[in-house]
N, CA and C atoms of all chains as a GROMACS GRO file, in nm:
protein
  516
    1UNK      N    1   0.084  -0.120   0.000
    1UNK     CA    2   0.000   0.000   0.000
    1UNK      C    3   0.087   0.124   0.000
    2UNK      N    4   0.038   0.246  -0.079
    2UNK     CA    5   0.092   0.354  -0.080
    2UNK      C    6   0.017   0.457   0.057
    3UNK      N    7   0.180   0.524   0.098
    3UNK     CA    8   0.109   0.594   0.210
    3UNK      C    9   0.147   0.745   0.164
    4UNK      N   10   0.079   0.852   0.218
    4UNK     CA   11   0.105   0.981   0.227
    4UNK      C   12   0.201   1.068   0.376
    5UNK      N   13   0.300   1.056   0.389
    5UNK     CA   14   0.341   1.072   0.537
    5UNK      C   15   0.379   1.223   0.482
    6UNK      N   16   0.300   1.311   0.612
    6UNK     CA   17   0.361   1.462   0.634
    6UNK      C   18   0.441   1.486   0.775
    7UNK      N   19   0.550   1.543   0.725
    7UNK     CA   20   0.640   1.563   0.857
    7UNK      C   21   0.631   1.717   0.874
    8UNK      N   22   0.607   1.719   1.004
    8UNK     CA   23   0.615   1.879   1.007
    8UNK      C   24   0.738   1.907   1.175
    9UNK      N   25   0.876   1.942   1.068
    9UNK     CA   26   0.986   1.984   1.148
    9UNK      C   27   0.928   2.154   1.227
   10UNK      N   28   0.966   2.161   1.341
   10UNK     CA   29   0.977   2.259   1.376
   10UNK      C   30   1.060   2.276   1.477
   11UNK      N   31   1.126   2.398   1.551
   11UNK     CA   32   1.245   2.460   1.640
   11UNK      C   33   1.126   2.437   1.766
   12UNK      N   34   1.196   2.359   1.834
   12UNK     CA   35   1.217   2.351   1.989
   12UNK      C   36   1.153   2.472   2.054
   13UNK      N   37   1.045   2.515   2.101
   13UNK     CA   38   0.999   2.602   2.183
   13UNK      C   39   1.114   2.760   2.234
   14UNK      N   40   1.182   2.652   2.318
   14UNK     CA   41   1.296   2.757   2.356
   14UNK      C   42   1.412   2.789   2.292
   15UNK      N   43   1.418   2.744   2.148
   15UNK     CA   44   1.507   2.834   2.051
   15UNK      C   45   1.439   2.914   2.011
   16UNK      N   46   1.537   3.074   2.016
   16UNK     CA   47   1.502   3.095   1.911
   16UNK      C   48   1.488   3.114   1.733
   17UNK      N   49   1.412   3.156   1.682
   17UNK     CA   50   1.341   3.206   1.577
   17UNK      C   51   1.356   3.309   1.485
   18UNK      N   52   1.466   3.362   1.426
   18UNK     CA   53   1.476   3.538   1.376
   18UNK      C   54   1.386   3.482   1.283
   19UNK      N   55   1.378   3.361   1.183
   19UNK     CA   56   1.292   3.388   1.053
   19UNK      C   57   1.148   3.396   1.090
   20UNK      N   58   1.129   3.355   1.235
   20UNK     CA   59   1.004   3.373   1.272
   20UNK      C   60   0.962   3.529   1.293
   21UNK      N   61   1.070   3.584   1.360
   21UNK     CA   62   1.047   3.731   1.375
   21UNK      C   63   1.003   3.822   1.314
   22UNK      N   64   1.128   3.735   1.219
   22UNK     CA   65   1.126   3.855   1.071
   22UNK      C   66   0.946   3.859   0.955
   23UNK      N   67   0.918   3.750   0.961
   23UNK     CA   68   0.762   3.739   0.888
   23UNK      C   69   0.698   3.823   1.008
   24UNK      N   70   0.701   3.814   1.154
   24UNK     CA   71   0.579   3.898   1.276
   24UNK      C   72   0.632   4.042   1.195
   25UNK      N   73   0.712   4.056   1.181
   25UNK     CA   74   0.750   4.252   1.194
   25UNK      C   75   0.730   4.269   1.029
   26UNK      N   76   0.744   4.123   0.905
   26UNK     CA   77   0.669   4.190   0.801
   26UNK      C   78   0.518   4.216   0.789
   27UNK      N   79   0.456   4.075   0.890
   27UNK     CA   80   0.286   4.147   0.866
   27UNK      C   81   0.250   4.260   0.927
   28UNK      N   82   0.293   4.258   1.058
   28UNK     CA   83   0.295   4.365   1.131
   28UNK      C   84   0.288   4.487   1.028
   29UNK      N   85   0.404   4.548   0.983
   29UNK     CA   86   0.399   4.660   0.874
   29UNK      C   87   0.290   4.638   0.781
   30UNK      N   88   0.275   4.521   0.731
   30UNK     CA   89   0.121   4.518   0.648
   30UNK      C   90  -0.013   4.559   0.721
   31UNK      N   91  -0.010   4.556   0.855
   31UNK     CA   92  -0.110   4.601   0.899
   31UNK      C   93  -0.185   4.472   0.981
   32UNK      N   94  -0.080   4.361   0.976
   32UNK     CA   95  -0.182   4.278   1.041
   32UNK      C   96  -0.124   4.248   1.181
   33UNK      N   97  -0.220   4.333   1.253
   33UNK     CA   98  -0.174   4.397   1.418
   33UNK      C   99  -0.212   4.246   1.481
   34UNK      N  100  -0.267   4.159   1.448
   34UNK     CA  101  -0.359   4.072   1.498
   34UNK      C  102  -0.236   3.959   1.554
   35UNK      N  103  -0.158   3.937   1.465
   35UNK     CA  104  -0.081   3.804   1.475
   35UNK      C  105   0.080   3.860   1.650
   36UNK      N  106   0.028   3.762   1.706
   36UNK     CA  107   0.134   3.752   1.762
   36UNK      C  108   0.249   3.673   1.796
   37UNK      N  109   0.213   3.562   1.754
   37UNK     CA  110   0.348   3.491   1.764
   37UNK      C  111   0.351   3.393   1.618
   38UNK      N  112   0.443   3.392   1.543
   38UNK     CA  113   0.518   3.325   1.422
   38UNK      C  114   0.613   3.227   1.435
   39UNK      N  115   0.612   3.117   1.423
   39UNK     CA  116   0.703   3.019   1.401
   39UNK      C  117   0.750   2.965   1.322
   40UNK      N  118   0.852   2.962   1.204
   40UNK     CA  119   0.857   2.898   1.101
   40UNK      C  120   0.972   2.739   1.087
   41UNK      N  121   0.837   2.681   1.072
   41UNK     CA  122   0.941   2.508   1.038
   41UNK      C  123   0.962   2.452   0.878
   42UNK      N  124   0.994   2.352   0.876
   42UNK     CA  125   0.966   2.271   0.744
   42UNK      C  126   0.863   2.164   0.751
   43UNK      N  127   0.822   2.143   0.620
   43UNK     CA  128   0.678   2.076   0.553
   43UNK      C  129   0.760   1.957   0.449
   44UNK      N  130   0.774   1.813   0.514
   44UNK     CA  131   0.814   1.720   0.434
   44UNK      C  132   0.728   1.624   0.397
   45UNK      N  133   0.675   1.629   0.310
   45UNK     CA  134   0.576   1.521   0.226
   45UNK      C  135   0.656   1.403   0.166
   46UNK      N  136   0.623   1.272   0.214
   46UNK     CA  137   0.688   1.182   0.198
   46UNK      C  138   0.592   1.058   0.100
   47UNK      N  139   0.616   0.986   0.011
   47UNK     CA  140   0.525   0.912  -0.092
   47UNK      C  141   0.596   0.790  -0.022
   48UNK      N  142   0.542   0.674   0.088
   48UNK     CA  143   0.600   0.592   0.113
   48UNK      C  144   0.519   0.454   0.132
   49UNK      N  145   0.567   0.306   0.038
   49UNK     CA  146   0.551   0.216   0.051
   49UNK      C  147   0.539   0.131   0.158
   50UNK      N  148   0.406   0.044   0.207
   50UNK     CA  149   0.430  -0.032   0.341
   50UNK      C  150   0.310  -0.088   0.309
   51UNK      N  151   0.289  -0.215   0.466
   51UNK     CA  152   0.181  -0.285   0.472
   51UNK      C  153   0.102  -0.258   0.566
   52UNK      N  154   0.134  -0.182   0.647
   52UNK     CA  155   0.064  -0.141   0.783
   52UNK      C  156   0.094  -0.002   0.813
   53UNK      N  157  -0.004   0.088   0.863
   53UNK     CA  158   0.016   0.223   0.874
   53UNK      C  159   0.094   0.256   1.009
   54UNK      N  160   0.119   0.112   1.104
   54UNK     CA  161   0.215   0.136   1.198
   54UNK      C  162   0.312   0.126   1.165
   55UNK      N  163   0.370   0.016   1.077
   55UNK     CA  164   0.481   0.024   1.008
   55UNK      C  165   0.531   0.077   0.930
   56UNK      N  166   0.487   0.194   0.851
   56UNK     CA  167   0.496   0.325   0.803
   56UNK      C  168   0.551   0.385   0.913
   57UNK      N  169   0.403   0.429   0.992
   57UNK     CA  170   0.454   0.514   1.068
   57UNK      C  171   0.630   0.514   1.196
   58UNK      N  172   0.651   0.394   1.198
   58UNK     CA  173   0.777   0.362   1.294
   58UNK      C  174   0.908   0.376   1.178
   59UNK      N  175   0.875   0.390   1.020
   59UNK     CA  176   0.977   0.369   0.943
   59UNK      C  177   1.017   0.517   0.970
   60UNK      N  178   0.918   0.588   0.939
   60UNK     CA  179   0.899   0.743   0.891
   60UNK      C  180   0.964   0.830   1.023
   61UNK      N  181   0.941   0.788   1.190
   61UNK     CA  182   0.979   0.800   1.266
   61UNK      C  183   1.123   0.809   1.272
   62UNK      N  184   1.176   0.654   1.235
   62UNK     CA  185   1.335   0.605   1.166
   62UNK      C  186   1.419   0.726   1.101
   63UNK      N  187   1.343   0.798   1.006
   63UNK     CA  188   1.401   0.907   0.909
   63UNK      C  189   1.426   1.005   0.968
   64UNK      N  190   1.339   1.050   1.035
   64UNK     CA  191   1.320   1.175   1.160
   64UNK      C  192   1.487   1.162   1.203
   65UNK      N  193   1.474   1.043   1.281
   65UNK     CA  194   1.573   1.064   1.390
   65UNK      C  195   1.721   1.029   1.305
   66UNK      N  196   1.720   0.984   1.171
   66UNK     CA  197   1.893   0.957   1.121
   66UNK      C  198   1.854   1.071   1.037
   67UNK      N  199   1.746   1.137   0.987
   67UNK     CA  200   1.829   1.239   0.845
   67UNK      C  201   1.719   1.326   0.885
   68UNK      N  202   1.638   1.362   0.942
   68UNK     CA  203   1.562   1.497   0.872
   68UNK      C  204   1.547   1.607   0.955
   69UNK      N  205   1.550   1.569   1.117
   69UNK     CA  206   1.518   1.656   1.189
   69UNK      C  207   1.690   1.682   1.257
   70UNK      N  208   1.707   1.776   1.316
   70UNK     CA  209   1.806   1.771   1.415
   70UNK      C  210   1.773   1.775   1.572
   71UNK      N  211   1.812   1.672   1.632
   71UNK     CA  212   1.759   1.683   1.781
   71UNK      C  213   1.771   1.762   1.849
   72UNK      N  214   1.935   1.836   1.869
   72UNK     CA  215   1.941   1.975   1.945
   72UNK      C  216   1.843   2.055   1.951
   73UNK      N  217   1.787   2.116   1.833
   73UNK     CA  218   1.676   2.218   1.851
   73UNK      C  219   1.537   2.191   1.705
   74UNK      N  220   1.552   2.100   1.749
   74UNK     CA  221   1.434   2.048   1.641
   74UNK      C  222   1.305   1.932   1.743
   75UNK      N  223   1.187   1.991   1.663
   75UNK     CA  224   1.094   1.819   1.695
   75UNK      C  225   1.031   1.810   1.528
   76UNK      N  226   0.972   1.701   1.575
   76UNK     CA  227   0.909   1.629   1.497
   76UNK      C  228   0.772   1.578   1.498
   77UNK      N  229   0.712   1.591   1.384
   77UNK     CA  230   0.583   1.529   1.398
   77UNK      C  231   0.535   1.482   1.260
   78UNK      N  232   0.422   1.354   1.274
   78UNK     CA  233   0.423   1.309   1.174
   78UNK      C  234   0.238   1.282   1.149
   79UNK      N  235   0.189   1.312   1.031
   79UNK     CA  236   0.104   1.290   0.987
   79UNK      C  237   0.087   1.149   0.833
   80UNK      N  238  -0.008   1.078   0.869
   80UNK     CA  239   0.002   0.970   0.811
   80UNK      C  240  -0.134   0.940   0.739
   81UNK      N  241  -0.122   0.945   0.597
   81UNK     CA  242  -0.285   0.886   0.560
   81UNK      C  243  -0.274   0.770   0.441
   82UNK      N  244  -0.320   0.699   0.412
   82UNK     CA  245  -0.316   0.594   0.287
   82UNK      C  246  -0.367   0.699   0.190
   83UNK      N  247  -0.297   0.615   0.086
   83UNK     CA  248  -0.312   0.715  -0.071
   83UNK      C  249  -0.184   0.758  -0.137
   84UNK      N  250  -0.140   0.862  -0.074
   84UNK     CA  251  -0.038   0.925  -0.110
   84UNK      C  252  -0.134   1.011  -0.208
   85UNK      N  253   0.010   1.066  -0.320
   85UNK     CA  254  -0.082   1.221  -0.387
   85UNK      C  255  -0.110   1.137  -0.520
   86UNK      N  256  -0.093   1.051  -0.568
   86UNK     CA  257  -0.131   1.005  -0.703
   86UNK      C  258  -0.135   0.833  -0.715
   87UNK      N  259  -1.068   3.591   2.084
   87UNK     CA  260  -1.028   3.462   2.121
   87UNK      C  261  -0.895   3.489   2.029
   88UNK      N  262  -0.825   3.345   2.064
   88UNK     CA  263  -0.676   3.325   2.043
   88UNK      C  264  -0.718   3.242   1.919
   89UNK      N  265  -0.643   3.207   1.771
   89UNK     CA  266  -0.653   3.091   1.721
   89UNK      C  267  -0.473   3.088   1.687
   90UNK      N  268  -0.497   2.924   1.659
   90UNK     CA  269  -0.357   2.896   1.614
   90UNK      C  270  -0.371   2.855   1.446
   91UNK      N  271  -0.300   2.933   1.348
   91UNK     CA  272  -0.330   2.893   1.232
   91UNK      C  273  -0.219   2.858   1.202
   92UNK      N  274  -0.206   2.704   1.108
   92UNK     CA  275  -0.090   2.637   1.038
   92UNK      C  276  -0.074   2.695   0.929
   93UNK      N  277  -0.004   2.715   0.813
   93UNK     CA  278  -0.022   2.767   0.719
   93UNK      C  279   0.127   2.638   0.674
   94UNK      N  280   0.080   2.515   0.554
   94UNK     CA  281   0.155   2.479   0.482
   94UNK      C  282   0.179   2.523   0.344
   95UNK      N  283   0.321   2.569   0.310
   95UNK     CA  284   0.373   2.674   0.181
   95UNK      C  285   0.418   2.515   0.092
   96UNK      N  286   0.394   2.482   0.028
   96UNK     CA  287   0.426   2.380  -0.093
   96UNK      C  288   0.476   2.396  -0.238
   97UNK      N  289   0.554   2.351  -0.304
   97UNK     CA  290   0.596   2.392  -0.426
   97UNK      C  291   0.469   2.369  -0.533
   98UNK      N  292   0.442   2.404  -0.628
   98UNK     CA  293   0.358   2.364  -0.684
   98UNK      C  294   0.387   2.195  -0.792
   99UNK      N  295   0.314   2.138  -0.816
   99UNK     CA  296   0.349   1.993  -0.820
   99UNK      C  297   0.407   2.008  -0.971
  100UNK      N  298   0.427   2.114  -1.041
  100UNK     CA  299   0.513   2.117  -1.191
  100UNK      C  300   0.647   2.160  -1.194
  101UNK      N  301   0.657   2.251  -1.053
  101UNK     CA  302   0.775   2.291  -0.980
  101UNK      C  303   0.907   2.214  -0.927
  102UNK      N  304   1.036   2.177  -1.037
  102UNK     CA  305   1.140   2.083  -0.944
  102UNK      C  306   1.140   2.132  -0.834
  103UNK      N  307   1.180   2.030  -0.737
  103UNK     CA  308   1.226   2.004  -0.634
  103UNK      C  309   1.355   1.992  -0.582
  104UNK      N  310   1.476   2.054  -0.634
  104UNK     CA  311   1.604   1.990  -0.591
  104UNK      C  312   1.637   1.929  -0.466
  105UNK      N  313   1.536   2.010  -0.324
  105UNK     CA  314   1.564   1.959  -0.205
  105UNK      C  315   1.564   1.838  -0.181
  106UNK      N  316   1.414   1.820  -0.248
  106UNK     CA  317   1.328   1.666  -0.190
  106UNK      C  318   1.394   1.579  -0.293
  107UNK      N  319   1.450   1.628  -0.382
  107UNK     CA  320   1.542   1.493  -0.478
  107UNK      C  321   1.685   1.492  -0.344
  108UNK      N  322   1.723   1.570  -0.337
  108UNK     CA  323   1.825   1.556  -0.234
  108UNK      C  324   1.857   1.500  -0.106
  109UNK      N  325   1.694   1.520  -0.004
  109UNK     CA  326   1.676   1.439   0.089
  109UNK      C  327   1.582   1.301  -0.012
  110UNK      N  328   1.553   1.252  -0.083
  110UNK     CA  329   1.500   1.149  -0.115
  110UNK      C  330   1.630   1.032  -0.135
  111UNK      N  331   1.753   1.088  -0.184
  111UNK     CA  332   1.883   1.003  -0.201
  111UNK      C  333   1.943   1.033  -0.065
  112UNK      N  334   1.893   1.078  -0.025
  112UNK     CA  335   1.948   1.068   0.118
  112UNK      C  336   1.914   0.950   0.194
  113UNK      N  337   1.795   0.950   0.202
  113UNK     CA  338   1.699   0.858   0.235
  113UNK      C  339   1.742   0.690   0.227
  114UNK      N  340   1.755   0.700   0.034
  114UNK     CA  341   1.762   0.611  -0.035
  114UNK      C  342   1.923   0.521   0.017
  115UNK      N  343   2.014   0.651   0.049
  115UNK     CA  344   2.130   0.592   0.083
  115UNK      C  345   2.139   0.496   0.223
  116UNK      N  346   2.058   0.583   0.304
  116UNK     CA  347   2.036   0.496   0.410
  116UNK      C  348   1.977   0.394   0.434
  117UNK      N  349   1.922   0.341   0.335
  117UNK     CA  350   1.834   0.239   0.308
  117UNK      C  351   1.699   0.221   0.338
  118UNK      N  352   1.632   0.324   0.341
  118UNK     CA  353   1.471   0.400   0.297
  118UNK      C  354   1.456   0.348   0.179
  119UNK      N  355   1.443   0.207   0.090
  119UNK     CA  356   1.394   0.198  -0.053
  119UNK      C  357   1.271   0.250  -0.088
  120UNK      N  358   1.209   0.213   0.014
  120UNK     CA  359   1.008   0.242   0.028
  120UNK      C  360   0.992   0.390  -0.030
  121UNK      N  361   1.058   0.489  -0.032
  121UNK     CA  362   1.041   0.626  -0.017
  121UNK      C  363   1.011   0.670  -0.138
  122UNK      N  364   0.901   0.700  -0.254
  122UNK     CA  365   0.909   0.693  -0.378
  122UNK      C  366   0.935   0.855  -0.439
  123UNK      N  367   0.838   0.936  -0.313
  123UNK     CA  368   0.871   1.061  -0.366
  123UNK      C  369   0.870   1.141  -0.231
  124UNK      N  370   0.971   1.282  -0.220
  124UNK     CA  371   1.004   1.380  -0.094
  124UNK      C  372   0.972   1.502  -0.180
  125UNK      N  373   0.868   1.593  -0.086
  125UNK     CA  374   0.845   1.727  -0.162
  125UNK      C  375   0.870   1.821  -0.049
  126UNK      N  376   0.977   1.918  -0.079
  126UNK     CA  377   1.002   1.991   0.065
  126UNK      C  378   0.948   2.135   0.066
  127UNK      N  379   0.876   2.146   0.160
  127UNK     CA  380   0.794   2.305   0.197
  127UNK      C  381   0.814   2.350   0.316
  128UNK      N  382   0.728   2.464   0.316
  128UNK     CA  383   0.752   2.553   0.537
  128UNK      C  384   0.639   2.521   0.545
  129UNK      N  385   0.656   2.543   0.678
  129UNK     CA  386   0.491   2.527   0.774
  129UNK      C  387   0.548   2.646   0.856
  130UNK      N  388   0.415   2.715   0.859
  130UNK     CA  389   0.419   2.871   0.953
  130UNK      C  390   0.341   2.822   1.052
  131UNK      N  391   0.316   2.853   1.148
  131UNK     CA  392   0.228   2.844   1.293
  131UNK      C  393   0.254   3.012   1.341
  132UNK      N  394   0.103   3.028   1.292
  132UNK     CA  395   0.117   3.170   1.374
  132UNK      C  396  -0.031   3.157   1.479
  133UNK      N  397  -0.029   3.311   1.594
  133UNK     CA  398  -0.083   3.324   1.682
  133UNK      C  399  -0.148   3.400   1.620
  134UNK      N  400  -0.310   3.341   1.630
  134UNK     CA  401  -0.358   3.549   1.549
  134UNK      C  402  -0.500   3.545   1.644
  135UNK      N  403  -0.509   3.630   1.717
  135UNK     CA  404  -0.649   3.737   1.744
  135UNK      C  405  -0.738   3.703   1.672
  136UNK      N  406  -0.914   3.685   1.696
  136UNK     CA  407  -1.018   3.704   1.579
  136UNK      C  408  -1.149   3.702   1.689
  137UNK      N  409  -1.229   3.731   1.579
  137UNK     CA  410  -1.391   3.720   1.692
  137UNK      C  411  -1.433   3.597   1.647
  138UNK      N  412  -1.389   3.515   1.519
  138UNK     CA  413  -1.416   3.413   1.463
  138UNK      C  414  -1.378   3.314   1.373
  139UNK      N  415  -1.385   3.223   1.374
  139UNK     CA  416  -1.314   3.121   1.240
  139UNK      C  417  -1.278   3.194   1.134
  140UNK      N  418  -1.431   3.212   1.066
  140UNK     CA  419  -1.418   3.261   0.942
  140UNK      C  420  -1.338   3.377   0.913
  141UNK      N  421  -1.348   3.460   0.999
  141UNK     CA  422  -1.293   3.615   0.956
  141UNK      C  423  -1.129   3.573   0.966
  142UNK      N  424  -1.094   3.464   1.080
  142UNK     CA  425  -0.972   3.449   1.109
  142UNK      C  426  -0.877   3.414   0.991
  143UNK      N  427  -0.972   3.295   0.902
  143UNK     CA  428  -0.908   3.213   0.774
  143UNK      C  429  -0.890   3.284   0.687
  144UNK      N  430  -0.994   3.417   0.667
  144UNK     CA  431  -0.989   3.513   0.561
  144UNK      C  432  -0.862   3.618   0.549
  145UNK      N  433  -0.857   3.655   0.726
  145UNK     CA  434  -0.750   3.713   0.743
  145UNK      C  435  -0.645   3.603   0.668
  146UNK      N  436  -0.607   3.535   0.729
  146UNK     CA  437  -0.475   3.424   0.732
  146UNK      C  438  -0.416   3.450   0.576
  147UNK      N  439  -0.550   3.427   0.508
  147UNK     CA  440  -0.515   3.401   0.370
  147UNK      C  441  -0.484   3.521   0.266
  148UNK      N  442  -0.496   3.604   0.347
  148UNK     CA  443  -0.458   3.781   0.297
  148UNK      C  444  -0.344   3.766   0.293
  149UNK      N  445  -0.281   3.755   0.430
  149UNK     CA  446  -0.142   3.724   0.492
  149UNK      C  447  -0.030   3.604   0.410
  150UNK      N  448  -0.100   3.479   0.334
  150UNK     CA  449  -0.052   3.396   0.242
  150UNK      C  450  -0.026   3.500   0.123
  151UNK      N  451  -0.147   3.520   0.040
  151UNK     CA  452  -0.170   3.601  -0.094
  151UNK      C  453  -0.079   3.781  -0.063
  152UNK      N  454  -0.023   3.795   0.028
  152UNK     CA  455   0.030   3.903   0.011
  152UNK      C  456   0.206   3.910   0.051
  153UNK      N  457   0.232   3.806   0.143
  153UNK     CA  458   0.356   3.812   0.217
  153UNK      C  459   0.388   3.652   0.184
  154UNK      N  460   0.315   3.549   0.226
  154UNK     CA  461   0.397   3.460   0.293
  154UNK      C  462   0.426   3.340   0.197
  155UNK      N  463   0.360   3.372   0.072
  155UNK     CA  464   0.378   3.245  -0.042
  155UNK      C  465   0.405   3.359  -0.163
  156UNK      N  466   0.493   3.289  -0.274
  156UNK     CA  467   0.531   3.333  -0.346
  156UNK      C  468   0.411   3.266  -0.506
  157UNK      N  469   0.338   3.321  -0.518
  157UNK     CA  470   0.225   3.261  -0.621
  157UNK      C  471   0.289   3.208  -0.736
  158UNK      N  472   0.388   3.233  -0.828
  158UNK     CA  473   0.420   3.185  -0.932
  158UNK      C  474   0.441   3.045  -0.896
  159UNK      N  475   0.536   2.999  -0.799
  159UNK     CA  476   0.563   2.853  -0.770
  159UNK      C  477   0.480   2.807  -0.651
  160UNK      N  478   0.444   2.859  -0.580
  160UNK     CA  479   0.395   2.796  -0.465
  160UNK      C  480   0.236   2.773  -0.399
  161UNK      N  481   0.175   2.662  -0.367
  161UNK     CA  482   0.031   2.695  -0.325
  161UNK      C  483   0.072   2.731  -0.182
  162UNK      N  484  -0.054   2.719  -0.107
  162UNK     CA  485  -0.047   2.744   0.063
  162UNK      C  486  -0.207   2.636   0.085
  163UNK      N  487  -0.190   2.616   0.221
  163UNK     CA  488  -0.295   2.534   0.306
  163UNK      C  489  -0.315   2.572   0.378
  164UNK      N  490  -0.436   2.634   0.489
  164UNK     CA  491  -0.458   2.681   0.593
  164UNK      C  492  -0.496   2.590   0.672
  165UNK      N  493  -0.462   2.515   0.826
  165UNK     CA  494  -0.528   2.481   0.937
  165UNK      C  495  -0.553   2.579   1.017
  166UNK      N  496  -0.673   2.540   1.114
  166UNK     CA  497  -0.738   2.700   1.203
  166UNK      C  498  -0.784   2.575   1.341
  167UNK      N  499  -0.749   2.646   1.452
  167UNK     CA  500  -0.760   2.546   1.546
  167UNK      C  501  -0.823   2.704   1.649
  168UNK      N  502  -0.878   2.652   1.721
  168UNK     CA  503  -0.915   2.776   1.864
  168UNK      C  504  -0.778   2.750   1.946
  169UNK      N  505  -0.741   2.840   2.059
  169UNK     CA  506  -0.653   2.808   2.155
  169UNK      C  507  -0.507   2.911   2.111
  170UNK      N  508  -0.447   2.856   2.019
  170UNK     CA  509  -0.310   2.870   2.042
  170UNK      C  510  -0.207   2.775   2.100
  171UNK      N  511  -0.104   2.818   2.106
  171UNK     CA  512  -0.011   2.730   2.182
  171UNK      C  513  -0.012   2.737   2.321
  172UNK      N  514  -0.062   2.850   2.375
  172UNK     CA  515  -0.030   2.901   2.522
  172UNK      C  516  -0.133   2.961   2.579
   0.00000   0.00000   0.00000
């Protein structure tokens, strides 16, 4: 079965953030007084082969922790659906 | 009220990818065969103010269509949750 796995990297709470900053102080100047806090991570869409959506999911986990995220100031999270995009 | 909006930035699917070819042989080297395709994007998490869903998403998506996605290559996705992080 084809799976759809979304990883969504993001910085550790207590790092910080300038690229996060830097988008608050560009909307900000646009006028959008509303937003107060910005965080910016990465969006990894993964097209991955398996038989079980646990076993997906523990592979996809696997990747996290040898290549995609960095532990120092990174987490991880993973979204999982059958299908994939095509 | 507080909402927390995700905002995923994606290449558009006619758009190379050099990243996700890059982490995909990455992958591949480590012995990820399963992995057929990697598409790499941001995910924003911002804090924004609203009296309501709707007005909130409308905002959000001002904030995509004006600052935070680049339209020639890129779509965007909005999630809208109540709360925030904090």
């Amino acid at each position: 079965m084809r799976f759809l796995a979304e990883v969504v990297i993001s910085l550790k709470p207590v790092v910080n953030d300038p690229q996060g900053l830097t988008v608050r102080a560009g909307l900000h100047q646009l006028g959008f007084a509303e937003v107060s806090e910005v965080r910016v991570g990465k969006h990894i869409a993964l097209e991955v082969e398996g038989d079980s959506e646990a076993g997906v999911r523990r592979r996809v986990a696997e990747m996290c922790e040898r290549l995609l995220r960095n532990p120092v100031i990174e987490d991880y999270r993973i979204e999982l659906r059958e299908g994939g995009s095509r």
